[in-house]
ZAROKE-437042 format. One record per residue (C-alpha): residue number from 0; residue in three letters; x, y, z. Coordinates in Angstrom, 1 decimal. Layout:
<recs>
@num:NUM; residu:ALA; c1:X; c2:Y; c3:Z
...
</recs>
This chain:
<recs>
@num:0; residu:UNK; c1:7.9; c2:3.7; c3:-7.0
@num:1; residu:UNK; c1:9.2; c2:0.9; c3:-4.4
@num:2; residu:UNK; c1:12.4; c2:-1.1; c3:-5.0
@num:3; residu:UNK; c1:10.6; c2:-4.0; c3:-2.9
@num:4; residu:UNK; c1:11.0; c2:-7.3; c3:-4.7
@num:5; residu:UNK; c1:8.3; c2:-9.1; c3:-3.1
@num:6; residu:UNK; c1:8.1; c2:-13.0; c3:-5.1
@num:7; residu:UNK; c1:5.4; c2:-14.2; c3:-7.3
@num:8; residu:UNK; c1:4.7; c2:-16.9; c3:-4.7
@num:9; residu:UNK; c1:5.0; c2:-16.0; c3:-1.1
@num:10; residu:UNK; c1:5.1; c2:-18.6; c3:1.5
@num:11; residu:UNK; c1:2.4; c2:-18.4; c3:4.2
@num:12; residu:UNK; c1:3.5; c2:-16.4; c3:7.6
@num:13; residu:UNK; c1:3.4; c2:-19.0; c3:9.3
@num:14; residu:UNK; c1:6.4; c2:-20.9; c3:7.1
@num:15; residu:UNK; c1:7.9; c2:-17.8; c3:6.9
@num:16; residu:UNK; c1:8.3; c2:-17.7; c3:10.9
@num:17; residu:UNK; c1:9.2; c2:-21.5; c3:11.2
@num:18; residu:UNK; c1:12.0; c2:-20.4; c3:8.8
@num:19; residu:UNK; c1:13.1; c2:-17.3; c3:10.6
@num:20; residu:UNK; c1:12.7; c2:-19.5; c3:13.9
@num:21; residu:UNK; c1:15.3; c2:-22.0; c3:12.1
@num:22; residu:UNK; c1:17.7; c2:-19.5; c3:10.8
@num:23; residu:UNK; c1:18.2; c2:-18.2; c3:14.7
@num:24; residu:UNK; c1:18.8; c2:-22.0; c3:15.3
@num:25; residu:UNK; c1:20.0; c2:-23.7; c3:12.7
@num:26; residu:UNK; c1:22.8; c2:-25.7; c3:14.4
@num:27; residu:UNK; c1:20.3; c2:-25.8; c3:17.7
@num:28; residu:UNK; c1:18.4; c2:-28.9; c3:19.2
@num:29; residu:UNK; c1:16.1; c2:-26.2; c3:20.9
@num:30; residu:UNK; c1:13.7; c2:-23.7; c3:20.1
@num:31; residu:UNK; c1:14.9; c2:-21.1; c3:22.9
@num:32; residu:UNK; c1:15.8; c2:-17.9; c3:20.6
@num:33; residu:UNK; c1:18.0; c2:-16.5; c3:23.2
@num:34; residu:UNK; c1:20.1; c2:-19.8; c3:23.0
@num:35; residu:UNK; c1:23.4; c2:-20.0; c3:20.9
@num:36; residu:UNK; c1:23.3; c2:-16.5; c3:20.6
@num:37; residu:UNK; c1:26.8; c2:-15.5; c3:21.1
@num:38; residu:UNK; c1:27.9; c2:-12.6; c3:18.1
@num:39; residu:UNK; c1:25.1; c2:-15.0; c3:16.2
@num:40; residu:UNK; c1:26.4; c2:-18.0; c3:16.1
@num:41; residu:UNK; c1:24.4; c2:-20.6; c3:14.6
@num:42; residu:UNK; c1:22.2; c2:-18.3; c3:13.0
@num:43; residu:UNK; c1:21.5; c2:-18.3; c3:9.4
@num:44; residu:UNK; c1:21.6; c2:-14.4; c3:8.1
@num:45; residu:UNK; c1:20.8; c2:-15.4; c3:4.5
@num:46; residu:UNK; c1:17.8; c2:-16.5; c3:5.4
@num:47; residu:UNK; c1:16.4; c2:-13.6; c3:7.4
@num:48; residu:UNK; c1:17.3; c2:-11.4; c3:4.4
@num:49; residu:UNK; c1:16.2; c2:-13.7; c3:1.4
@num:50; residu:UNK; c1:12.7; c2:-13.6; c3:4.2
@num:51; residu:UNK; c1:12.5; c2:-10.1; c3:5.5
@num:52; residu:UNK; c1:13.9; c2:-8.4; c3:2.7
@num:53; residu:UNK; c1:11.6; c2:-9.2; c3:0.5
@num:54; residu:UNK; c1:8.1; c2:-8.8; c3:2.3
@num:55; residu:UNK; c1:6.1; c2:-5.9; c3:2.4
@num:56; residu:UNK; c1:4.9; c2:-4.7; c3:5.3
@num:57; residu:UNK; c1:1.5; c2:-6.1; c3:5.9
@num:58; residu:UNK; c1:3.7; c2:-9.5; c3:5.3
@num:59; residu:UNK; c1:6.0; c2:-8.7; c3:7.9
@num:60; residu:UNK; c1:3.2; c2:-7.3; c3:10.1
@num:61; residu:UNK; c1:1.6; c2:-11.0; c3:9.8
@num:62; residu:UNK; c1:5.0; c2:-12.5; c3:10.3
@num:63; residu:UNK; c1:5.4; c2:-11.1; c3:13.5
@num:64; residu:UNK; c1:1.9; c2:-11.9; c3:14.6
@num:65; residu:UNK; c1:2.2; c2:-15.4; c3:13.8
@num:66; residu:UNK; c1:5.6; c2:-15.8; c3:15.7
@num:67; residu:UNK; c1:4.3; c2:-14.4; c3:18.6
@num:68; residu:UNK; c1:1.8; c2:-16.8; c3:19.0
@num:69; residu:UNK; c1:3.7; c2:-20.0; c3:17.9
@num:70; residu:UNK; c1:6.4; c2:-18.8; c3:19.9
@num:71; residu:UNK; c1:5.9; c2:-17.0; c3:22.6
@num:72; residu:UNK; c1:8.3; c2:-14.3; c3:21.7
@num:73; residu:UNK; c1:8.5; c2:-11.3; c3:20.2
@num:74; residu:UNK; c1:10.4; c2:-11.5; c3:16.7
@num:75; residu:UNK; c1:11.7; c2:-8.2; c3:17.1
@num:76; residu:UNK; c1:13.6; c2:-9.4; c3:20.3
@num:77; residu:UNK; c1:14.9; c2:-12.7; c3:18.8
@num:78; residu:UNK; c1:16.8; c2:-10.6; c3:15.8
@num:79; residu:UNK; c1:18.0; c2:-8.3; c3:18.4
@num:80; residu:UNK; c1:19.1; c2:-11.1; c3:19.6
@num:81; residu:UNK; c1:21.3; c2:-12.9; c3:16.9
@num:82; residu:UNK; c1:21.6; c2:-10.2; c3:14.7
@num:83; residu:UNK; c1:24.6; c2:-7.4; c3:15.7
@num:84; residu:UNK; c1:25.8; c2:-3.9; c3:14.6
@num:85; residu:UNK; c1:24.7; c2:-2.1; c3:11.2
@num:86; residu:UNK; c1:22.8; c2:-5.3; c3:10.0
@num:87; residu:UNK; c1:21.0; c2:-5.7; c3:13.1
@num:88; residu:UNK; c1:19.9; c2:-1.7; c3:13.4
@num:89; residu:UNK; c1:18.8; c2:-2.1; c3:9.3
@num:90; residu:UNK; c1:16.6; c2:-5.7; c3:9.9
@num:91; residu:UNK; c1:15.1; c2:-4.6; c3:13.0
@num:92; residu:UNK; c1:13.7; c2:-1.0; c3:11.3
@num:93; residu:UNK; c1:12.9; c2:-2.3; c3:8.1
@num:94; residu:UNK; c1:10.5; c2:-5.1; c3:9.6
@num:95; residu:UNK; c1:8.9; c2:-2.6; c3:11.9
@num:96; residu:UNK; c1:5.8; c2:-1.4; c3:10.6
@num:97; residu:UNK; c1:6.1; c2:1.7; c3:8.5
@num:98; residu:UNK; c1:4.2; c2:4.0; c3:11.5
@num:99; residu:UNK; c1:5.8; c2:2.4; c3:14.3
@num:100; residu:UNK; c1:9.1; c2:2.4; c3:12.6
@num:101; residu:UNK; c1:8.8; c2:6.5; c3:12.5
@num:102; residu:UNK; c1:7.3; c2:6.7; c3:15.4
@num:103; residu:UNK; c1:10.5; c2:5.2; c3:16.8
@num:104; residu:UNK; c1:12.7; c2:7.4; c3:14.7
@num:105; residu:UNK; c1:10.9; c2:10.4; c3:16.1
@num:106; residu:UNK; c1:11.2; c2:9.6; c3:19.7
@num:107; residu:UNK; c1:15.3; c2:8.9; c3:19.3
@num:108; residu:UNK; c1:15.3; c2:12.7; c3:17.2
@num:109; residu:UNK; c1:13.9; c2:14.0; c3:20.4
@num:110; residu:UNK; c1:16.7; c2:12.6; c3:22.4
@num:111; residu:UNK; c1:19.0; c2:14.1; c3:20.3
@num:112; residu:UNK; c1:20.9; c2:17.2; c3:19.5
@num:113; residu:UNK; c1:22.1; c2:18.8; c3:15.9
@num:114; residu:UNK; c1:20.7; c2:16.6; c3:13.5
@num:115; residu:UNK; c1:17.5; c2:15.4; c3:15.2
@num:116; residu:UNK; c1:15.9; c2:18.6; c3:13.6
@num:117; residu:UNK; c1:16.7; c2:16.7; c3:10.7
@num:118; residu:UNK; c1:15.0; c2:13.7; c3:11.1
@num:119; residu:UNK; c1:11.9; c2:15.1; c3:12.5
@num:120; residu:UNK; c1:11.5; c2:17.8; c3:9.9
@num:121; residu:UNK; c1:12.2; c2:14.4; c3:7.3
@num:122; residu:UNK; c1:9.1; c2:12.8; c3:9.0
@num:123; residu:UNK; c1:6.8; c2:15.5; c3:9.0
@num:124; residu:UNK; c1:7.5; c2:16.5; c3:5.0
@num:125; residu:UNK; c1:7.8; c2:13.6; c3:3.6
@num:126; residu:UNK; c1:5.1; c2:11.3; c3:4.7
@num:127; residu:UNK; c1:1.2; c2:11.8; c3:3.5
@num:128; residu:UNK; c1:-1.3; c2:13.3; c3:5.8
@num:129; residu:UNK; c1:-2.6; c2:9.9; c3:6.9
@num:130; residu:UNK; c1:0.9; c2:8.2; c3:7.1
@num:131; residu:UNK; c1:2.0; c2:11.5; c3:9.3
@num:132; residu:UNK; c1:-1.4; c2:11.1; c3:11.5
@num:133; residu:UNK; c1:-0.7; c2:7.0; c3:12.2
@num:134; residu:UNK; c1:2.7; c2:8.0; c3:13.1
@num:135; residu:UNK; c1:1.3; c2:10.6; c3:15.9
@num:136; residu:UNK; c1:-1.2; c2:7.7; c3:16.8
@num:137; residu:UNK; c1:1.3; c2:5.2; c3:17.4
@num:138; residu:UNK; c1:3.6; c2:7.5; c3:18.8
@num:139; residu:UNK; c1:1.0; c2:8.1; c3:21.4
@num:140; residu:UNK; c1:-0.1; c2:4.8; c3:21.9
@num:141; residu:UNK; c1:3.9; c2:3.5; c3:22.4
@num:142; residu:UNK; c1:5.0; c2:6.6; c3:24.3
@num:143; residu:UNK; c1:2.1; c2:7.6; c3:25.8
@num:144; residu:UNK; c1:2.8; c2:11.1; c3:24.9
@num:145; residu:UNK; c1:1.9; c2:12.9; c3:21.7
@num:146; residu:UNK; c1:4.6; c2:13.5; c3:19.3
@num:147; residu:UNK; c1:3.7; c2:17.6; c3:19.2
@num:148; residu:UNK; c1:4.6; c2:18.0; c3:23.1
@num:149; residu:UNK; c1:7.9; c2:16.0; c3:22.9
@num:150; residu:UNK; c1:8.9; c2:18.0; c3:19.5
@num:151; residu:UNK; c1:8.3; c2:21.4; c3:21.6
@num:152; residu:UNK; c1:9.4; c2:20.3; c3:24.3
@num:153; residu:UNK; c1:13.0; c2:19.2; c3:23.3
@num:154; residu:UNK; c1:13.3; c2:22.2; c3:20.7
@num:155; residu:UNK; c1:13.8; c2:26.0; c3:21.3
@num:156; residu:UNK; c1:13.1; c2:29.1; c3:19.5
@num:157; residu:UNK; c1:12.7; c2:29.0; c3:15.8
@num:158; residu:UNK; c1:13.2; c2:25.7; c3:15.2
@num:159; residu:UNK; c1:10.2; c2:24.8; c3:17.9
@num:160; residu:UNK; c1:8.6; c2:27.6; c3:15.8
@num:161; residu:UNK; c1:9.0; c2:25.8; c3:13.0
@num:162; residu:UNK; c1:8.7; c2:21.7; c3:13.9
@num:163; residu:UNK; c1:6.1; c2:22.2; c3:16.0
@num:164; residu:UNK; c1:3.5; c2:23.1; c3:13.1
@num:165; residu:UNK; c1:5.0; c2:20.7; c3:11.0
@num:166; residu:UNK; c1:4.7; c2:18.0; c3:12.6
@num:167; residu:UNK; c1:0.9; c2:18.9; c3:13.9
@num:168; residu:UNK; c1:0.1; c2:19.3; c3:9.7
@num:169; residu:UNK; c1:-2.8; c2:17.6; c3:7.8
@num:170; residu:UNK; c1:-2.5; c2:18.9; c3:4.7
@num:171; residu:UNK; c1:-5.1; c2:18.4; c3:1.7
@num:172; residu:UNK; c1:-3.7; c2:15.8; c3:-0.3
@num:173; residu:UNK; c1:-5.5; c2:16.5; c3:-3.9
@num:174; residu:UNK; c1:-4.3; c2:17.9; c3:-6.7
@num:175; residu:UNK; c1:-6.3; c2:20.8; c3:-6.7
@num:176; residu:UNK; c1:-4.4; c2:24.5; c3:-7.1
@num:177; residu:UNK; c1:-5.6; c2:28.0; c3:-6.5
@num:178; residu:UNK; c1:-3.5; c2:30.4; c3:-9.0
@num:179; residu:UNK; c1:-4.4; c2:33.9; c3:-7.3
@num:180; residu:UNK; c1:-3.6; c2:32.5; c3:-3.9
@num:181; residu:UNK; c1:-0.4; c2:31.0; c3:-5.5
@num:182; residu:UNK; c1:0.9; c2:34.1; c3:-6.6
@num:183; residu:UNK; c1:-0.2; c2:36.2; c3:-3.5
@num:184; residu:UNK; c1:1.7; c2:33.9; c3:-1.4
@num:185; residu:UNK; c1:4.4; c2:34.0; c3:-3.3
@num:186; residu:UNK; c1:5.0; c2:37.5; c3:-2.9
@num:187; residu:UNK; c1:4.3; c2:37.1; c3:0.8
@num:188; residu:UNK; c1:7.5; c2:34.7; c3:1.0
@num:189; residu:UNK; c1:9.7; c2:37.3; c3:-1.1
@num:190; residu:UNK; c1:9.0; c2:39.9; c3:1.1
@num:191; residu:UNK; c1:9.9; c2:38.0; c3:4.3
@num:192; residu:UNK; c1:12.8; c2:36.4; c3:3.2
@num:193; residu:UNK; c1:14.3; c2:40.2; c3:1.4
@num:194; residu:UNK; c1:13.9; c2:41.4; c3:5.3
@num:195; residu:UNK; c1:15.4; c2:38.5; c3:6.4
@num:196; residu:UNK; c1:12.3; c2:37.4; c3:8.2
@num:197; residu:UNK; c1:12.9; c2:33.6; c3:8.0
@num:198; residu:UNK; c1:10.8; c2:32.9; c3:10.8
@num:199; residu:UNK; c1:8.4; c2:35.0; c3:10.0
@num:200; residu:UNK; c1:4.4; c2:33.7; c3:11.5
@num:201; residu:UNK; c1:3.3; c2:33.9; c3:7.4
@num:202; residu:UNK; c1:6.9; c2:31.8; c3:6.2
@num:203; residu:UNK; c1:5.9; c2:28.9; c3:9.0
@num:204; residu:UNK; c1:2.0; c2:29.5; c3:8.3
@num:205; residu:UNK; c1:2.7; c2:29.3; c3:4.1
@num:206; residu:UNK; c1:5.2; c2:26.0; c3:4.5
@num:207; residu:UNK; c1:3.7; c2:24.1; c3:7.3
@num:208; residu:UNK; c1:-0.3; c2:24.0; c3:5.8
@num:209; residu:UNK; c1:0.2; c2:24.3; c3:2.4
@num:210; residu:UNK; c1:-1.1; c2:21.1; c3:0.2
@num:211; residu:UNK; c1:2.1; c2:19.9; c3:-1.7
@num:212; residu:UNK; c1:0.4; c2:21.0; c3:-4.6
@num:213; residu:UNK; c1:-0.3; c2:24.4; c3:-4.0
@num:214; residu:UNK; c1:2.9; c2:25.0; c3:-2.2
@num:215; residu:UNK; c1:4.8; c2:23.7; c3:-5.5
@num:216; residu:UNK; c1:2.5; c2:26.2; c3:-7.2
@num:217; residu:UNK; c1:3.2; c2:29.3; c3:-4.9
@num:218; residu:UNK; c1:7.0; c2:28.0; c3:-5.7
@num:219; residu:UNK; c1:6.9; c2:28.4; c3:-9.5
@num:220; residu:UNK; c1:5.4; c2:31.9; c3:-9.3
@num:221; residu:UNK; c1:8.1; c2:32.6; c3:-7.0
@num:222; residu:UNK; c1:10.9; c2:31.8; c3:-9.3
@num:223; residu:UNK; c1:9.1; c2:33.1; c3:-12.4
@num:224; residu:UNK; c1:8.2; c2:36.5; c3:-10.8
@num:225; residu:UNK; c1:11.3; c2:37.3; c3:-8.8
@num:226; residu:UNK; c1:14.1; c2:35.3; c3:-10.9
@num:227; residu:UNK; c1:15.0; c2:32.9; c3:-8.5
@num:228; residu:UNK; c1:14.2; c2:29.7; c3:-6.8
@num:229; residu:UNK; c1:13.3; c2:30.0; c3:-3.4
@num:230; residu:UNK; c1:16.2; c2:28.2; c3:-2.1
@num:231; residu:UNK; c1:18.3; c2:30.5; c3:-3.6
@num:232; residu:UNK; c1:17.3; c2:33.1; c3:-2.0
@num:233; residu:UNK; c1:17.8; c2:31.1; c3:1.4
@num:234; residu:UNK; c1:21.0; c2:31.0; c3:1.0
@num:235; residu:UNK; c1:21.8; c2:34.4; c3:2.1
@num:236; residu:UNK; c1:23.9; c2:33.5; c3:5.0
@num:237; residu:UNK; c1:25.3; c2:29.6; c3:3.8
@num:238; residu:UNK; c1:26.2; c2:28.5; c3:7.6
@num:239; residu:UNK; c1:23.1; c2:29.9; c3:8.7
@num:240; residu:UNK; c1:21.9; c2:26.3; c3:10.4
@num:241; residu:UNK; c1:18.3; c2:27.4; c3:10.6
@num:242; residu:UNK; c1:18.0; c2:28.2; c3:6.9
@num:243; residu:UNK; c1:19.9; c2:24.9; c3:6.3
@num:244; residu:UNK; c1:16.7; c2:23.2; c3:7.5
@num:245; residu:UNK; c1:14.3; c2:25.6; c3:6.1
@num:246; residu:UNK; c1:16.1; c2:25.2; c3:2.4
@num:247; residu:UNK; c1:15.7; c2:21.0; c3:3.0
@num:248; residu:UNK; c1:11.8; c2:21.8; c3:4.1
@num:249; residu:UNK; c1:11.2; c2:23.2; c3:0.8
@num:250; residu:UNK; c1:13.7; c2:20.1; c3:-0.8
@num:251; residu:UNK; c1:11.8; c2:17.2; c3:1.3
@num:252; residu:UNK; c1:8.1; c2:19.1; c3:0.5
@num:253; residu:UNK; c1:8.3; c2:19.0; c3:-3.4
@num:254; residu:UNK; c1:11.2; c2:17.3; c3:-4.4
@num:255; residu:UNK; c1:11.8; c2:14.6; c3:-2.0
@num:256; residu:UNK; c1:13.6; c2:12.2; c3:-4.7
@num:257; residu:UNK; c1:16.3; c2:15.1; c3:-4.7
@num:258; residu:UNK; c1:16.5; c2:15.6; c3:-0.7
@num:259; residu:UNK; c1:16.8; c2:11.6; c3:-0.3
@num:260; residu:UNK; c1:19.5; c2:11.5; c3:-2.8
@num:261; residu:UNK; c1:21.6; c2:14.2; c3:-1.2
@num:262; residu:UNK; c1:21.0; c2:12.4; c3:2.3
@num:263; residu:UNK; c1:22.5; c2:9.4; c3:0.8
@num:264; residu:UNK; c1:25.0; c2:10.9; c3:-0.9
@num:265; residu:UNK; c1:26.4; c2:13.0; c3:2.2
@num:266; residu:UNK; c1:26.3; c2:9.8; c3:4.0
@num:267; residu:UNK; c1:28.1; c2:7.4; c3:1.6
@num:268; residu:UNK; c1:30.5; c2:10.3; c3:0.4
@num:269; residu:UNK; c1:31.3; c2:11.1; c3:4.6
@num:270; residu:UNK; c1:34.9; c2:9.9; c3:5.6
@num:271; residu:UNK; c1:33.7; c2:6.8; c3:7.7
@num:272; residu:UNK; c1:30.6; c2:6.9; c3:6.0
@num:273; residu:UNK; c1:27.3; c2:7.7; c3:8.0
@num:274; residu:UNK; c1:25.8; c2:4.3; c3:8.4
@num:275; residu:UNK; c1:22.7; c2:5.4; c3:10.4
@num:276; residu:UNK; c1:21.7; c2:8.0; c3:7.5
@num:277; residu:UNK; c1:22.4; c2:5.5; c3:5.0
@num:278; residu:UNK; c1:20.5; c2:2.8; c3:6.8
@num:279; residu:UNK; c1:17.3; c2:5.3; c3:7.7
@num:280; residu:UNK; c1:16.9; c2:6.2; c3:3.8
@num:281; residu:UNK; c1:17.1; c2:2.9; c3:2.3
@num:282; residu:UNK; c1:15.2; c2:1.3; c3:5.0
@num:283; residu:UNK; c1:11.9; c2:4.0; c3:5.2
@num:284; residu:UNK; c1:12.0; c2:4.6; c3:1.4
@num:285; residu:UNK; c1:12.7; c2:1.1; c3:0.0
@num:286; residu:UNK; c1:8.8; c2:0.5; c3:-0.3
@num:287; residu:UNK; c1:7.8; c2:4.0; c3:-1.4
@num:288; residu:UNK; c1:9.7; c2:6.2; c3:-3.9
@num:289; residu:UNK; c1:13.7; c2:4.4; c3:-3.9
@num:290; residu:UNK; c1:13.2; c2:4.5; c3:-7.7
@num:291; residu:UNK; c1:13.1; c2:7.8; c3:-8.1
@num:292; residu:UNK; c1:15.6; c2:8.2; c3:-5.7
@num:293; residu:UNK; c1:18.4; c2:6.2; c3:-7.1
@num:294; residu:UNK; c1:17.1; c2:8.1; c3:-10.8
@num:295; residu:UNK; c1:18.1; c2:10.7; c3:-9.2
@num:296; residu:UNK; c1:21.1; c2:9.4; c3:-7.5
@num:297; residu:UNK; c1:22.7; c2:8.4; c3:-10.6
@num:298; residu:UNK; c1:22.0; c2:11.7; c3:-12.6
@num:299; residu:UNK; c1:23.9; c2:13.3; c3:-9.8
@num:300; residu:UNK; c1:27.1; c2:11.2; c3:-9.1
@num:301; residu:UNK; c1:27.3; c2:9.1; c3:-12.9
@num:302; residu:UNK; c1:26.8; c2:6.3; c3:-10.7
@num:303; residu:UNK; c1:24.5; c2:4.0; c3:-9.4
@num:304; residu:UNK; c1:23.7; c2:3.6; c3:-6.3
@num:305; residu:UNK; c1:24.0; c2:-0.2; c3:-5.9
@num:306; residu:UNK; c1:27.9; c2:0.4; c3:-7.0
@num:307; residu:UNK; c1:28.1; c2:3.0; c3:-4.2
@num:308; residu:UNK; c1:26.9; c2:1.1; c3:-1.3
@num:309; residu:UNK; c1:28.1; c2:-2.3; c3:-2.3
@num:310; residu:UNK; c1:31.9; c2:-0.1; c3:-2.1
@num:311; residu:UNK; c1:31.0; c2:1.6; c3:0.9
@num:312; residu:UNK; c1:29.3; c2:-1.5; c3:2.9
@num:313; residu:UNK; c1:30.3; c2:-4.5; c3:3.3
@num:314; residu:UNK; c1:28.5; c2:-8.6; c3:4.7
@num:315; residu:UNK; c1:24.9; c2:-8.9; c3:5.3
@num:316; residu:UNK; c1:24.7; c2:-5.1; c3:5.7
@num:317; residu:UNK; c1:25.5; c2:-4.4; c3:2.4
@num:318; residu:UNK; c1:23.4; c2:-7.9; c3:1.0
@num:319; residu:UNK; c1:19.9; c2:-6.7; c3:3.1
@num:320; residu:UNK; c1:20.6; c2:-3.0; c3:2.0
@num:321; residu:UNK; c1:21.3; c2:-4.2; c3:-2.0
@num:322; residu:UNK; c1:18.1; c2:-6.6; c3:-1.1
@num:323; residu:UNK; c1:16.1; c2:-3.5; c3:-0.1
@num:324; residu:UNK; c1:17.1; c2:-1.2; c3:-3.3
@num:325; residu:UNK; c1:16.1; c2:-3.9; c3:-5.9
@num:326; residu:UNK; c1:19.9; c2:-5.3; c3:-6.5
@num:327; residu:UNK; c1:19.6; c2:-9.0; c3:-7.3
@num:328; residu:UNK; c1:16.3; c2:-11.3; c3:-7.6
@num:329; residu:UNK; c1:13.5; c2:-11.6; c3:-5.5
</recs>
């Protein structure tokens, strides 16, 4: 369930963009967005959250059509503008739409080392089949490349052998669950992992195809026929980094309230904090399941999540964030 606060009453797009338009030029006798733009001075921040904040993102979508054509100017570029640091990164994702947004994300995990893995196994597993396809489609359509050859070509060994069919999934999204196949494949995935064959064809095959349903299935007869949970038995060797992101498969696959909570909680309860982490989760979640997540959040710290990142962040970072996870009123 979303933490979007979306009000009773939404203004039109096209007031909503004479208002953003304002709040990048409040003090301004012009309507130049890249005027008075100096560490964004003379821009209202308040507004742009009480505004972006709280649209969905068929709203925003609109907004940003609109602005274009009253303005001549892309919407994303004026708050790139104005807007600077944590606050600008967390304004500019959130209003993206949802596909571009991970298509995005995707294409910086693919630039990356260590914990782009990360980010593109979080993609893959926890978006629906037809929210994982429009990501590929606008991946293609932005980078003119398909997310599949830039995931193999910027991985090696078993974690290509393992990405590469993830992200390249459409999985059956019904509720339907074959019991016999459950079980067979659950004794399939003992085997492997008691040979320590983690990257075994049948492992990648089982995990990477599987309908969420059935996999939770061949899950349950794992644990109830061989006495553990899967991710137990993963953690045969615990700095293994490979089986790190195998175990977080399984997590972000059928219990992604539990993964997202311990992404936020790493990144809140990391000396320095890990604003990008922090600002990914809240941002790509706020509109789907950030109930559950901060459920889940407070059974596992004894506190809620608004109380953790109001302490950890801090200005219009920490308002569009608390905005974005249903603190305050719409």
């Amino acid at each position: 369930m979303a933490t979007l606060k979306v009000p009773v009453h939404v203004p039109s797009p096209s007031e909503d963009a004479e208002q953003l338009r304002k709040a990048f030029e409040e003090q301004a006798m012009t309507m130049n967005c890249f005027r008075y733009s100096l560490a964004g001075w003379g821009t209202n921040e308040q507004l742009i959250i009480d505004i972006l904040a709280h649209r969905n993102a068929a709203q925003r979508n609109s907004i940003r059509k609109v602005y274009a054509e009253a303005y001549g100017e892309d919407l994303l570029k004026c708050l790139e503008k104005e807007l600077t640091s944590d606050f600008e990164r967390a304004v500019l994702l959130f209003t993206l739409d949802p596909a571009e947004r991970d298509a995005h994300l995707a294409n910086e995990a693919t630039k990356k080392f260590t914990s782009s893995n990360w980010i593109l196994m979080e993609i893959a597993c926890s978006r629906s089949s037809h929210e994982l396809l429009n990501v590929k489609k606008a991946y293609h359509a932005r980078y003119k490349k398909s997310l599949e050859e830039d995931v193999a070509h910027h991985t090696t060994g078993e974690y290509r052998k393992l990405l590469v069919p993830l992200v390249s999934a459409f999985r059956y999204e019904g509720e339907e669950v074959n019991m016999t196949l459950a079980k067979s494949e659950a004794k399939i995935l003992h085997d492997k992992i008691s040979d320590k064959h983690y990257t075994d064809e049948e492992v990648i095959r089982i995990v990477s195809t599987r309908s969420k349903a059935q996999l939770n299935a061949t899950l349950n007869h794992y644990n109830t026929s061989f006495g553990n949970a899967i991710n137990k038995d993963l953690k045969a060797d615990p700095s293994d980094e490979f089986l790190k992101l195998l175990r977080a498969v399984i997590k972000c696959l059928t219990t992604p309230e539990q993964y997202f909570e311990k992404v936020l909680r790493q990144a809140i309860n990391k000396l320095g904090s890990d604003e990008w982490a922090l600002t990914r989760v809240v941002t790509t979640r706020a509109e789907v399941d950030m109930v559950r997540i901060k459920e889940a959040y407070q059974r596992r710290n004894s506190i809620p999540l608004e109380q953790a990142i109001a302490k950890d962040t801090s200005g219009d970072y920490e308002k569009f964030l608390l905005a974005l996870i249903g603190a305050g009123d719409a």
